[in-house]
N, C-alpha and C positions, 0 to 999 in steps of 0.2 A: 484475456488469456484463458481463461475457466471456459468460455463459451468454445474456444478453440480447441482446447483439450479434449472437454467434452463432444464435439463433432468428431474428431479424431475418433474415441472412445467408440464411438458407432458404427463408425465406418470400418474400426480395426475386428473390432469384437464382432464376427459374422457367424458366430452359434448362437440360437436361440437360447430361452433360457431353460426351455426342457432339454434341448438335445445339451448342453451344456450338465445340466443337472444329471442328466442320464449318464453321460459322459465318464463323470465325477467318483460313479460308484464301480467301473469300471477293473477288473485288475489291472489293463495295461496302463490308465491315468494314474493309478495309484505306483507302477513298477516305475517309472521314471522322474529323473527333477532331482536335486541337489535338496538332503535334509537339512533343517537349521541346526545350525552348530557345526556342520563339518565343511572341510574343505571341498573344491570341487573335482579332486581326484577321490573322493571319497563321497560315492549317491547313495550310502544308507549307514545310518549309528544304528548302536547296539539297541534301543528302545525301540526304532521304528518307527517314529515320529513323521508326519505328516512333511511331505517335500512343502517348498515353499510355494511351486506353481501350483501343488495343488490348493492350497491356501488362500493362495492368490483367485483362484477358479470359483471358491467360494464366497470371496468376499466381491467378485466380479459377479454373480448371483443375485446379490444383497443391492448392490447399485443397480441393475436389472431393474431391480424391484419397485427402485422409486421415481419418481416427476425428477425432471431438471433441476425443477424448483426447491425441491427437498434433500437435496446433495447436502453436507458438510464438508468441512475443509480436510477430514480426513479422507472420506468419498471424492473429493478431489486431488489430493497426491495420491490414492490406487489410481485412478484413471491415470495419472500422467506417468506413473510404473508402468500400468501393464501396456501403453502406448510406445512406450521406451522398451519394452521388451520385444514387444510382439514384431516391429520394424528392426532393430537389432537382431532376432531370431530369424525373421525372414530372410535378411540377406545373410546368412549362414546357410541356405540350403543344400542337401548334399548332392554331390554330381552325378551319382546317380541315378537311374531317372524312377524307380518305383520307390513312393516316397509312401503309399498307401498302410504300410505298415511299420513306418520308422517311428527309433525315439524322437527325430526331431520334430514330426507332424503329432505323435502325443505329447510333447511338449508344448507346442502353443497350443496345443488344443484344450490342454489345463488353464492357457491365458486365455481361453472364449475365441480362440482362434484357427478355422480348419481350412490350414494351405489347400486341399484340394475342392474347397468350394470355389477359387479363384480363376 
């Protein structure tokens, strides 16, 4: 299962880890994504706190970083999140057809994920 995951995890995650990291420091990475602690008709508290995707984009960074070999068990439940996300996100896309500038392509793009490389 771990070996699956992680294949998935490579195949989903199509940003590098700089265009990722670049990405990250971004204001429109930062303007979107549900903060923790609120609900989701609610995408910012009063402190400002870090969204969760973007969170997620950092600790998808971090797993980047290392061998196969060196994962932990927490490094593997993010992968099988942001797998569950990114496939969940993607089939939400909107009807639209210029997606080059929407929340929902800065959204996965905080999960190491950019619809328009596809």
């Amino acid at each position: 299962m771990a070996d699956e995951a992680y294949s998935d995890f490579k195949s989903l995650v199509n940003m590098t880890s700089k265009e990722l990291e670049e990405w990250l420091q971004t204001d429109e990475s930062q303007s979107v994504g549900i903060k923790k602690g609120t609900s989701s008709d609610k995408k910012t508290d009063a402190d400002g706190t870090e969204s969760i995707g973007h969170e997620s984009g950092r600790k998808i960074l971090d797993i980047l970083s290392k061998k196969e070999g060196d994962l932990n068990d927490d490094d593997l439940g993010h992968i099988k999140k942001v797998n569950a996300y990114i496939k969940r996100h993607k089939a939400q896309r909107p009807a639209k057809e210029d997606i080059e500038n929407s929340r929902w392509r800065y959204s996965l793009m905080n999960w190491g994920h950019d619809p328009s490389k596809e």
